[in-house]
Short mmCIF file of the C-alpha atoms (twelve columns), coordinates in Angstrom:
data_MODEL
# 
_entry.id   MODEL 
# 
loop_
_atom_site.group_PDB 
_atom_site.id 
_atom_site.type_symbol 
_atom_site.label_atom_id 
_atom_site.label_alt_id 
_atom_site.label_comp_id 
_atom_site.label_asym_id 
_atom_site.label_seq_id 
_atom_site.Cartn_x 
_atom_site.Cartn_y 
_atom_site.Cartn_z 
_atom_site.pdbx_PDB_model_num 
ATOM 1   C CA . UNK A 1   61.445 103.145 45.752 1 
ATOM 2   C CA . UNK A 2   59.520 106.275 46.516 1 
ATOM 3   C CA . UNK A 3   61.227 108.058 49.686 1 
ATOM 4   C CA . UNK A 4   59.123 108.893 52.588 1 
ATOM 5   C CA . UNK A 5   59.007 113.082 51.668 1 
ATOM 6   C CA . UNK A 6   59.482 112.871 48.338 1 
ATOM 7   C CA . UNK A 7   59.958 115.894 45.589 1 
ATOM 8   C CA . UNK A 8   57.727 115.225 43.167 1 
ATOM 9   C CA . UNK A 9   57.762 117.170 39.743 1 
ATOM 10  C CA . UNK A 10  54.050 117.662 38.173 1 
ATOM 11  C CA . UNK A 11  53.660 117.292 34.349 1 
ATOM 12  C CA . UNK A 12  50.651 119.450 32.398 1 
ATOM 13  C CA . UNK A 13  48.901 116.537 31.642 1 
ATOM 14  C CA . UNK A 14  48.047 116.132 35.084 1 
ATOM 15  C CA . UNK A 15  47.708 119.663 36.082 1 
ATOM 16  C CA . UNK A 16  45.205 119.843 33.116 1 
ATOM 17  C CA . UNK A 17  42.382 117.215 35.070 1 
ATOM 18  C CA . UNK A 18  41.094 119.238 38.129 1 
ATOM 19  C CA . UNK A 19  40.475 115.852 39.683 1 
ATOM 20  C CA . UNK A 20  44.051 114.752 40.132 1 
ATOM 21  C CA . UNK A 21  45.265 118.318 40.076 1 
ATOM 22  C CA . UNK A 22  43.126 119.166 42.919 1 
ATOM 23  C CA . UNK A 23  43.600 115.429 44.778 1 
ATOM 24  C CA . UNK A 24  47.943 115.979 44.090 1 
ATOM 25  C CA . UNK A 25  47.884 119.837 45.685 1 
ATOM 26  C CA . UNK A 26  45.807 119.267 48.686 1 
ATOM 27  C CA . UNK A 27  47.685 115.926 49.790 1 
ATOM 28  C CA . UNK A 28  51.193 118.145 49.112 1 
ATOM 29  C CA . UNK A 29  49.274 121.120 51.264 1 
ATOM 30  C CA . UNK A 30  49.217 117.959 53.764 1 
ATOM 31  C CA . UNK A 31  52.785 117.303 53.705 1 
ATOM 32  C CA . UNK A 32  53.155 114.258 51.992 1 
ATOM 33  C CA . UNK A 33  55.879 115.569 49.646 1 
ATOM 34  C CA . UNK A 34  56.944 118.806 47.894 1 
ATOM 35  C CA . UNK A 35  55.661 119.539 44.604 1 
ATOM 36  C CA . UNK A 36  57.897 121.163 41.608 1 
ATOM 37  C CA . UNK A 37  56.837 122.337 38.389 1 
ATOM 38  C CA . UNK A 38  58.298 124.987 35.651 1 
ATOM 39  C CA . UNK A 39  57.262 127.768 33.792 1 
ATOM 40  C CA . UNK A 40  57.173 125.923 30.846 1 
ATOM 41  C CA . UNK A 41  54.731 123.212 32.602 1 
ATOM 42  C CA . UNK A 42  52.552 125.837 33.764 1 
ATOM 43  C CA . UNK A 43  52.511 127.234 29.967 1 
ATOM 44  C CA . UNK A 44  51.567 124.197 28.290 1 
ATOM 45  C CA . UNK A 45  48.646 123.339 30.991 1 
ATOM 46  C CA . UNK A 46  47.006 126.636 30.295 1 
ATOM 47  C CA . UNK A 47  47.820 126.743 26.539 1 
ATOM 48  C CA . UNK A 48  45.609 123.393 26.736 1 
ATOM 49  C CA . UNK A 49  43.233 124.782 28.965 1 
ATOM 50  C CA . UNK A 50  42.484 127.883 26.432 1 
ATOM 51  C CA . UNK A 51  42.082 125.239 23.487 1 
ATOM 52  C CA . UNK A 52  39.501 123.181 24.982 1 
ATOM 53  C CA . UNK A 53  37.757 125.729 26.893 1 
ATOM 54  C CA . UNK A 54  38.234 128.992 24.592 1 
ATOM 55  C CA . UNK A 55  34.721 130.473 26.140 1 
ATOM 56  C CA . UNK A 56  36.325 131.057 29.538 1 
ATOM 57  C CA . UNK A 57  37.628 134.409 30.983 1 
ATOM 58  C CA . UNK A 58  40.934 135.529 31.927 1 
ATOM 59  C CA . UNK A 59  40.479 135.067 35.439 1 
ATOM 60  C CA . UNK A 60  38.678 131.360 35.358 1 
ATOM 61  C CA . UNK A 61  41.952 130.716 33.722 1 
ATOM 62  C CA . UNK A 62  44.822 132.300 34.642 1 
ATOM 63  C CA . UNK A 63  43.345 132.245 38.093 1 
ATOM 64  C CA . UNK A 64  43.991 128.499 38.450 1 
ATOM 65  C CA . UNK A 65  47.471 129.228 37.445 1 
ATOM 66  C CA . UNK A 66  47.455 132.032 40.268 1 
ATOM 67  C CA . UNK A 67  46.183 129.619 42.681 1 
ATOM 68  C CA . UNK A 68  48.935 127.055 42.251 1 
ATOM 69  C CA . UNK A 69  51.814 128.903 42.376 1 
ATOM 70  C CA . UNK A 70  50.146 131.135 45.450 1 
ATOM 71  C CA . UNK A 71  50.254 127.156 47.007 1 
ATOM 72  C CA . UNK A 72  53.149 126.190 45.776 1 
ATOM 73  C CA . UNK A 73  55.391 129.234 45.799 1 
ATOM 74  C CA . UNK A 74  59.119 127.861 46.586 1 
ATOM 75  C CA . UNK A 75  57.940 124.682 43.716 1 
ATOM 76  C CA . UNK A 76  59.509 126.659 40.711 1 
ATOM 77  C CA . UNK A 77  62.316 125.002 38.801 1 
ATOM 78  C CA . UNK A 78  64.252 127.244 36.622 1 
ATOM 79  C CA . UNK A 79  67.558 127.279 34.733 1 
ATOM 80  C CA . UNK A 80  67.678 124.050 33.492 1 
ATOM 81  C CA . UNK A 81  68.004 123.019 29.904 1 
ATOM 82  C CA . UNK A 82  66.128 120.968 27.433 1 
ATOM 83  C CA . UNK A 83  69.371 120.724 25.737 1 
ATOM 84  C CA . UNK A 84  70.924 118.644 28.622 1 
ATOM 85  C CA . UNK A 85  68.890 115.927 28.135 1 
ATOM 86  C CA . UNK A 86  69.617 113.669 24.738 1 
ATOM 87  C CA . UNK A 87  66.042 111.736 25.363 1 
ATOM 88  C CA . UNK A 88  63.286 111.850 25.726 1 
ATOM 89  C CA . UNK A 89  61.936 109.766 22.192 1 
ATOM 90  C CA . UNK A 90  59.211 113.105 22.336 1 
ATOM 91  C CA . UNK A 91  61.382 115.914 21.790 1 
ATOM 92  C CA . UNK A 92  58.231 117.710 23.265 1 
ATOM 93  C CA . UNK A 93  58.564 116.004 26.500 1 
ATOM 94  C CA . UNK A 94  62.312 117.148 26.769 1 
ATOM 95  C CA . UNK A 95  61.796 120.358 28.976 1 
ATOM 96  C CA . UNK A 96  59.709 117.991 31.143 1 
ATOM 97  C CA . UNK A 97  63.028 115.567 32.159 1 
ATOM 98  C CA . UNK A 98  65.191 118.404 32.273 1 
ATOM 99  C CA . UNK A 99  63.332 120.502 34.514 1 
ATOM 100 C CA . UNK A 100 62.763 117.592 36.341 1 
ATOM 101 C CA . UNK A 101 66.334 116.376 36.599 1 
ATOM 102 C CA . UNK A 102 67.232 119.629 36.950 1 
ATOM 103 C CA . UNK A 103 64.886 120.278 40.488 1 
ATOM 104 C CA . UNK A 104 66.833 117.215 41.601 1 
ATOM 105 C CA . UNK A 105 63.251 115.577 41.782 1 
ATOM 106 C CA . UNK A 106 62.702 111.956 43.328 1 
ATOM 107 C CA . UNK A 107 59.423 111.163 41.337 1 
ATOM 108 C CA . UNK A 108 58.008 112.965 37.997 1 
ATOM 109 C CA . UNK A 109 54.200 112.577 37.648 1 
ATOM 110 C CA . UNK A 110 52.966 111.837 34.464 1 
ATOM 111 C CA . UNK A 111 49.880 111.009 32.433 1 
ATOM 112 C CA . UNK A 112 51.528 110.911 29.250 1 
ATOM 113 C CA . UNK A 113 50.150 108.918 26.196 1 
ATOM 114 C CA . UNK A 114 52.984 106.926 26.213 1 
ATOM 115 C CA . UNK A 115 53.177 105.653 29.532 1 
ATOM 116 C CA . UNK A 116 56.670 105.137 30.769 1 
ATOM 117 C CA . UNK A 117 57.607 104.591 27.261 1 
ATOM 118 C CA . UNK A 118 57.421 108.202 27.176 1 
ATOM 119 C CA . UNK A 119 60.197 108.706 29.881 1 
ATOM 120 C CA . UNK A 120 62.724 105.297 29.379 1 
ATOM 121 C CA . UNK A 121 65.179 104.365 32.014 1 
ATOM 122 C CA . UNK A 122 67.907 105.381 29.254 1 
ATOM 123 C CA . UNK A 123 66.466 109.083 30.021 1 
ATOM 124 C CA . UNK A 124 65.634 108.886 33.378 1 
ATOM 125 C CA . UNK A 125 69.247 107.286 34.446 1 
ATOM 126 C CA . UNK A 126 68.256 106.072 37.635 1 
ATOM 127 C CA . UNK A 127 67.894 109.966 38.833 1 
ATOM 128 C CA . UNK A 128 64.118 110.139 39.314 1 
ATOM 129 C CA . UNK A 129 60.814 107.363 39.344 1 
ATOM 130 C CA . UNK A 130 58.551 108.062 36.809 1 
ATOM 131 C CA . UNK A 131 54.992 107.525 37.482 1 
ATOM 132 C CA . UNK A 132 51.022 108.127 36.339 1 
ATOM 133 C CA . UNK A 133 49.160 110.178 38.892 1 
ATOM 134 C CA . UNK A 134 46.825 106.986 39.495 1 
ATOM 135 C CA . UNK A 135 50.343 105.053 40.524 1 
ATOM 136 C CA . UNK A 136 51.366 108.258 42.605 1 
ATOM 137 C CA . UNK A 137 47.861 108.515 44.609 1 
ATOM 138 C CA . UNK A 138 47.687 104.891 45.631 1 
ATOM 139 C CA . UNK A 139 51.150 104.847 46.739 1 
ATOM 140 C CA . UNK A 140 50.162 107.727 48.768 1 
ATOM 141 C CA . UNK A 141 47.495 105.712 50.144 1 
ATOM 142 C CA . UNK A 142 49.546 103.142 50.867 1 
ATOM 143 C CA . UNK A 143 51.923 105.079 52.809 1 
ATOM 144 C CA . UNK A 144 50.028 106.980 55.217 1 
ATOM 145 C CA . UNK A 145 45.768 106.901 55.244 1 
ATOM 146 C CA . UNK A 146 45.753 110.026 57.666 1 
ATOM 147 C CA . UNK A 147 46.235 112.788 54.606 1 
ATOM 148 C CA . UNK A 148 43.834 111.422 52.375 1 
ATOM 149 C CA . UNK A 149 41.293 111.500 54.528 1 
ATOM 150 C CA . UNK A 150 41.397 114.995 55.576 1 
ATOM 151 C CA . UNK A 151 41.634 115.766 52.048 1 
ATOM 152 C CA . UNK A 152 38.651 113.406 51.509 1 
ATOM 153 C CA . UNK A 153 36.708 115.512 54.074 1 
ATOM 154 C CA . UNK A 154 38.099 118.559 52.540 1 
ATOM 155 C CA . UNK A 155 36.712 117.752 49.069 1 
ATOM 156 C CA . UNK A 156 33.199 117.015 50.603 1 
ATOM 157 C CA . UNK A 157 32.925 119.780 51.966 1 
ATOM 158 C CA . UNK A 158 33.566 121.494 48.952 1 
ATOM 159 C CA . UNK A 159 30.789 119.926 46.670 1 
ATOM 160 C CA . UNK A 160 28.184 120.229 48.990 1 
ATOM 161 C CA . UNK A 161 29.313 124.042 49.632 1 
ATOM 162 C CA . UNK A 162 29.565 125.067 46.331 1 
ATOM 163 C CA . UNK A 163 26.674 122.925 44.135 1 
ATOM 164 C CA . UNK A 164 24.487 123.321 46.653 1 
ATOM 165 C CA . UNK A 165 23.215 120.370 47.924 1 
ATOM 166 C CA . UNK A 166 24.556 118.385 50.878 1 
ATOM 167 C CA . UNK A 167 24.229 115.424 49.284 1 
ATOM 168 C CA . UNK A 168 27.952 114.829 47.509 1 
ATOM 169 C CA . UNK A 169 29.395 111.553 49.184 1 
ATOM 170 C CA . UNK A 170 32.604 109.275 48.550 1 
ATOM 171 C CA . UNK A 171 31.008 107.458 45.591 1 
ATOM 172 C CA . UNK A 172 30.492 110.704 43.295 1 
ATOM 173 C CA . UNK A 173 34.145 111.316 44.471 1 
ATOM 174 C CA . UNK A 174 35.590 107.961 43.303 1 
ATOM 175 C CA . UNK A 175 33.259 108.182 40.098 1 
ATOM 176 C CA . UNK A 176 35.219 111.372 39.567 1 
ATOM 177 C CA . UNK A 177 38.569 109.841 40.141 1 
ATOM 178 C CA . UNK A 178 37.769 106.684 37.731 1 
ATOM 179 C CA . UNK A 179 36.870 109.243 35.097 1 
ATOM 180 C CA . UNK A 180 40.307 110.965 35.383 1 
ATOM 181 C CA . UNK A 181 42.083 107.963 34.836 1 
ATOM 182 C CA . UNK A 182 42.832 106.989 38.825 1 
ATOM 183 C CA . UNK A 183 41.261 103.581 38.515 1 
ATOM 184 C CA . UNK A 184 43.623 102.075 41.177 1 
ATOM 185 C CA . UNK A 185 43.243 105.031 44.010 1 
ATOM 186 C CA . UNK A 186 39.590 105.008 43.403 1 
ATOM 187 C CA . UNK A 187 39.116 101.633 44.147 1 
ATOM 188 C CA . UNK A 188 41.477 101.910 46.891 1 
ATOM 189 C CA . UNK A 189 39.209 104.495 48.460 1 
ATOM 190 C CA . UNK A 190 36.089 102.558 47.516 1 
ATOM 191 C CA . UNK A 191 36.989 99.523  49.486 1 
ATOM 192 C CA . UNK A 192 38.382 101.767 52.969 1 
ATOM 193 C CA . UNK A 193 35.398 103.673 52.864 1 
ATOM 194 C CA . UNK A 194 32.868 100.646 52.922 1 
# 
């Protein structure tokens, strides 16, 4: 069970989508919980970053990084160990869970391949919920409306400011949300806003 104001540690694999990444930060901006992260998080989203989009400058890149921990700046999690933690099965994901752990984290957002096979309850020992960020959003939703509207209204008012046209509505927002992988929280805003 998810508490009310949770801490909730971000994997790269969802900073990497804008879409969640930007739906996660501006409902934490909100207060709905604290968000954590580590160096080493904040490493591998930009290493993947560079690798798909290799074209892009310094500052479109390391700028986003800049952003987040400008937003975030007490969400840092350092001197834990990858070491400390035997699982989990991806020896890559091990800095993840210890980090995680280590921040004393209720709820670790993931979009990993594996699913929660990725983090088992023999790794997670009852110290932390793992979930995807589609799970995370609609339980969000489910909690409190209030926030995701105003970050709704926030993100409106972004598209139309910056493309240009005043047109952007709730549908190209949920289209954008499906495509990211946050079938669930789409539809969830789909049927409130009808």
């Amino acid at each position: 069970m998810i508490p009310s104001s949770p801490l909730v540690f971000l994997d790269a694999n969802v900073l990497y989508s804008r879409t969640l990444r930007d739906w996660i930060c501006l409902l934490a901006l909100e207060s709905a919980y604290d968000l954590r992260y580590s160096e080493d998080v904040l490493a591998e989203w930009m290493y993947r970053l560079r690798r798909k989009r290799p074209e892009l400058s310094e500052h479109a890149i390391g700028g986003q990084r800049r952003k987040f921990v400008a937003a975030f700046p007490d969400g840092m999690v350092t001197g834990y160990s990858p070491g400390s933690v035997p699982c989990p099965p991806d020896p890559d994901d091990r800095h993840v869970l210890a980090a995680a752990i280590h921040g004393g984290v209720d709820v670790l957002v993931t979009n990993d391949r594996q699913g929660r096979e990725a983090f088992p309850p023999e790794c997670v020992r009852d110290r932390l919920e793992v979930h995807t960020a589609d799970e995370f959003l609609d339980h969000v939703a489910g909690d409190s409306m209030a926030p995701v509207w105003r970050v709704l209204a926030r993100q409106l008012d972004y598209y139309r400011r910056t493309r240009g046209t005043g047109d952007y509505d709730e549908a190209e927002l949920v289209a954008f949300l499906r495509k990211a992988g946050a079938a669930r929280f789409a539809e969830r805003l789909e049927r409130l806003a009808t």
